[in-house]
C-alpha positions in Angstrom: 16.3 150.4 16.7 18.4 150.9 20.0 17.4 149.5 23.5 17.0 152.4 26.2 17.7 150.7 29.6 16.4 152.6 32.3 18.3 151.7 35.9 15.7 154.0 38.0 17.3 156.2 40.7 20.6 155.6 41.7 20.1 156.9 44.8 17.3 154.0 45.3 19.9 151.2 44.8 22.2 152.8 47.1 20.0 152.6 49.5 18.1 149.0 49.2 21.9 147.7 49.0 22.5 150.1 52.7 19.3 148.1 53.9 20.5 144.9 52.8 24.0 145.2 54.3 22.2 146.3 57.4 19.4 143.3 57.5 22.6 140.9 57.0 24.7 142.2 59.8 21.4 142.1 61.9 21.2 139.3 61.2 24.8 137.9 61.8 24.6 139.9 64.8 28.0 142.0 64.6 28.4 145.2 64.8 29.3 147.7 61.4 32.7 147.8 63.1 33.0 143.9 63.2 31.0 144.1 59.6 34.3 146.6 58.4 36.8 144.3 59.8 35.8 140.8 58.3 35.5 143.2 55.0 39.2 144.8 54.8 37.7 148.1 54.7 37.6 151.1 57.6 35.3 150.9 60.4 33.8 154.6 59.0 32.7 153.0 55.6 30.1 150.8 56.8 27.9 153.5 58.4 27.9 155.3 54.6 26.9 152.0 52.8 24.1 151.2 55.3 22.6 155.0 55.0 22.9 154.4 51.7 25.4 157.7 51.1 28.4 155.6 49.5 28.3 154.8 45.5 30.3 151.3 46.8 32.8 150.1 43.6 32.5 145.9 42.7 35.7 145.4 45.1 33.7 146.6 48.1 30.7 144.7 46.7 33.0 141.5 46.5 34.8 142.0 49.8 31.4 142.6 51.8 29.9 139.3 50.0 33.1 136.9 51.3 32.8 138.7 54.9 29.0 137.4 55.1 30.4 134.4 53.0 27.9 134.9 50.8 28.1 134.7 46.9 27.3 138.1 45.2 24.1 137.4 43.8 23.0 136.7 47.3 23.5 139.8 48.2 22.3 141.4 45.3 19.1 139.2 45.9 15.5 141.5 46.4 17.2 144.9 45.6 
């Protein structure tokens, strides 16, 4: 017997993850361009994650966590 694991709509996660980066910088109060800079990664990325347009790789996912100095599974928390 084989275990079907179903994930949903990618597109969902994409987006929860975009409003999650987005409450946390909110929240921090910086700007995405701040948010991009503390992250290592270009100033146009951030806009993508938050409207939920980029399929972000474990790197990004890493480097996003240390710039809210956070621990991954915080920010994976309530997606």
């Amino acid at each position: 017997m084989s275990t079907i694991l179903h994930f949903g709509n990618m597109d969902d996660v994409k987006i929860k993850f975009g409003n999650k980066v987005k409450v946390l910088r909110l929240e921090k109060g910086i700007s995405q361009e701040k948010l991009a800079e503390l992250a290592d990664l270009d100033r146009t990325y951030i806009p993508g994650i938050e409207a939920g347009k980029r399929n972000v790789s474990i790197v990004v996912v890493e480097k996003i966590a240390a710039a809210f100095n956070i621990s991954i599974s915080k920010l994976f928390m309530d997606i």
